[in-house]
N, C-alpha and C positions, 0 to 999 in steps of 0.2 A: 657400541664401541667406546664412547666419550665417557657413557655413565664406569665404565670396568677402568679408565685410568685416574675419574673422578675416587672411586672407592678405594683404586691402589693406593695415590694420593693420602686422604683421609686415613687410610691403613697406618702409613708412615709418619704422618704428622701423631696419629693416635700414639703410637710407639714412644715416639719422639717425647710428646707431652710425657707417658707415663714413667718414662726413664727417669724426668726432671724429674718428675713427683718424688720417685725412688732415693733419688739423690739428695732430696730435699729433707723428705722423712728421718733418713737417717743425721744428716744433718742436725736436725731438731733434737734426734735420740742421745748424738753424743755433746749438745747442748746442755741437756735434763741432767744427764751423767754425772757432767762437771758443776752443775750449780748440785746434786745430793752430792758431790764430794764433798763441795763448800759448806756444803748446811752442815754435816759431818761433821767435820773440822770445827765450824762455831760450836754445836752441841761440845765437844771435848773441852774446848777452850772453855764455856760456859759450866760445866763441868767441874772444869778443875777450880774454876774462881768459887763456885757455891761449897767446895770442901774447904778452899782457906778460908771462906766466909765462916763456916759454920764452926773453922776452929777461934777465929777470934770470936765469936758469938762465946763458944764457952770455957773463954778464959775467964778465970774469976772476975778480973776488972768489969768486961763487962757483957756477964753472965745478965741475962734478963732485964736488958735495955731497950726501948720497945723499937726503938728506930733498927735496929742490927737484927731484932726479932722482925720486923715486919718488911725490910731488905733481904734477910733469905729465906722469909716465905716467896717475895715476889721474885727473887733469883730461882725457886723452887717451879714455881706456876711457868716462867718465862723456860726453864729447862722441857717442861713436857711439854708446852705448846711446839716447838721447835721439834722435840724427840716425835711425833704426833704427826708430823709435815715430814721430817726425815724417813717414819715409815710409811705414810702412804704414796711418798716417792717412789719408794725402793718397790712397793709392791705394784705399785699401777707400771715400773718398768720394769720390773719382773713378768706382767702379763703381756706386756705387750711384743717382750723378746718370747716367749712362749708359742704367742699365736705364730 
């Protein structure tokens, strides 16, 4: 008799716990969301800076300056690493709203 209100018990606490869990998980997921928003938003912004870079790069003045050449290569590199992190966001919370 004691062990069947022990296990109802444990039933409910079991619930209980897995509800938190539930609440929690999603919690995290609209977490992830808003920071690939944010990555989003810097890739555009970083984006649009490495187009006006690349236009003062080739105004004649100063066309083939190694410092504004080697500033939007590394404005170049710093775009995919970022675009690189923004997709495997988007996919690993693509799979996870899937499952």
């Amino acid at each position: 008799m004691i062990s069947t209100w022990i296990l109802i018990l444990l039933l409910f606490v079991s619930i209980a716990i897995n509800v938190l869990l539930a609440w929690y998980c999603k919690k995290l997921l609209n977490y992830l969301s808003l920071v690939n928003d944010d990555t989003e938003e810097l890739l555009l912004f970083l984006s649009e800076y490495e187009v006006h870079l690349k236009d003062v790069y080739n105004r004649e003045l100063f066309y083939g300056e190694p410092v504004l050449e080697s500033l939007l290569k590394h404005t170049k590199d710093t775009a995919d690493k970022i675009e690189f992190f923004v997709d495997a966001s988007v996919s690993s919370t693509t799979e996870t709203v899937d499952e």
